[in-house]
N, C-alpha and C positions, 0 to 999 in steps of 0.2 A: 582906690588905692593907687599911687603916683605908679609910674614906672618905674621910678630909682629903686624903690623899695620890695621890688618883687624878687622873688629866690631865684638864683640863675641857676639853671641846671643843664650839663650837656651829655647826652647819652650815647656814648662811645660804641660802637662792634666792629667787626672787619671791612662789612664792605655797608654798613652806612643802607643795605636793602630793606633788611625787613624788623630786625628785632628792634635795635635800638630807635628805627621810623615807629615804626608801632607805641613802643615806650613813648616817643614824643609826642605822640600823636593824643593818647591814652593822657599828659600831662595838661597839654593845653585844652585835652576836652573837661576834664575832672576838676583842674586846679588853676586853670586859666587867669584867675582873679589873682592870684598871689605867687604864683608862679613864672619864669618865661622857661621856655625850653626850644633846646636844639640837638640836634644829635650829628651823628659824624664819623668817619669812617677809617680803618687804617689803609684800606684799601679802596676808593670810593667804588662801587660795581654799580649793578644798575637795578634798578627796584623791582624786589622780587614779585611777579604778578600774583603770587597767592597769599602776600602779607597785602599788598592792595585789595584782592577780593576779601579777605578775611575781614579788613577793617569795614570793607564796602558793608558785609552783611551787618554791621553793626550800626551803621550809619557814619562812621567816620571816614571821608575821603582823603586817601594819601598818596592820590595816585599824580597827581603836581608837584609831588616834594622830589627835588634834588640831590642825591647822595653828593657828600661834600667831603674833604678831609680834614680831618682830626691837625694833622702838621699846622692846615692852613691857617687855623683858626686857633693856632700857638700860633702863629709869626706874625698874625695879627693881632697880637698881643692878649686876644679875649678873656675875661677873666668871668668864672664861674662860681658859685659858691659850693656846688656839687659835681664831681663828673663822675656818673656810674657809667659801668663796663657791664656791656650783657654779654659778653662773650662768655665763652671760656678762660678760665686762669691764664694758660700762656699766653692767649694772646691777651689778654687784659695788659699783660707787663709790659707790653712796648707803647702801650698809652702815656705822652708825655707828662712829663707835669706842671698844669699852668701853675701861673704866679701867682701868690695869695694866698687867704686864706684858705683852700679848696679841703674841702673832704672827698675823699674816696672811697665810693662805694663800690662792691663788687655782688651782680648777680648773674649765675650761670642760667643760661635758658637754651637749648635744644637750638641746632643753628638750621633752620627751614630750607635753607639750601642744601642740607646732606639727609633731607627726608626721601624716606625710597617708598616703593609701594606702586595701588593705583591710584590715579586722579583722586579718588574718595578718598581712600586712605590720607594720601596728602592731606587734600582738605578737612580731615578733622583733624590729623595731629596736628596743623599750623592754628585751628581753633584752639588747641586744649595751648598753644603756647602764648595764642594770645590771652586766653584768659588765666593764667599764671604770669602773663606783664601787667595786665588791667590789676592785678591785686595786690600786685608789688607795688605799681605806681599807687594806690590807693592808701597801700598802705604808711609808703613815704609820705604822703599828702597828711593822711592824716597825724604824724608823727612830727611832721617839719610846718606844718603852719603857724604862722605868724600870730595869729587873732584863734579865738576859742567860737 
């Protein structure tokens, strides 16, 4: 399948670390073929180390990706055919909005940076979050594909 023809999709959160990387991550592993994806931040922070191990144990490496911003990538004019928000509602609403024809989605997912606890603990509630992203992406995937 050309490039031109793949579904754009950019997954929006605050700081661009862990959820919507994960979401992207989860996209080009799943749907790579007919999909491109990017994700991006209101705030870019810096990549949360247990959405990086989390993916690790699954085999996906995300520990090279770049938190970016969301502004930047409106002023460079980008255009999407989807931008989901994993944030939270409010902050979803200061997500610009590109040009085009874009759909908006919106999925709330538990933000891994306000998880408390022990070590352990963390790490399984950023598992139980990534496996509530992996089923979301899955499930867009199988909703928004192109070919049967």
């Amino acid at each position: 399948m050309s490039h031109a023809h793949k579904i754009k999709v950019l997954f929006v959160c605050i700081h661009n670390s862990a959820r919507s990387q994960m979401a992207e991550a989860f996209l080009r592993a799943l749907g790579g073929e007919e999909f491109e994806a990017e994700s991006a931040g209101f705030e870019p922070g810096i990549l949360n180390p247990l959405a990086v191990s989390t993916m690790q144990e699954i085999g996906i490496d995300i520990s090279h990706h770049t938190p970016q911003s969301v502004f930047e990538l409106f002023k460079q004019g980008k255009r999407y055919n989807y931008v989901i928000t994993v944030c939270d509602e409010s902050s979803a609403e200061r997500c610009p909005l590109f040009p085009g024809a874009v759909e908006r989605i919106h999925w709330s997912f538990k933000d891994p940076s306000l998880l408390a606890g022990s070590e352990e603990e963390k790490r399984s509630a950023i598992a139980l979050i990534r496996e509530e992203i992996r089923s979301a992406v899955a499930g867009f995937i199988a909703t928004h594909r192109t070919r049967s």
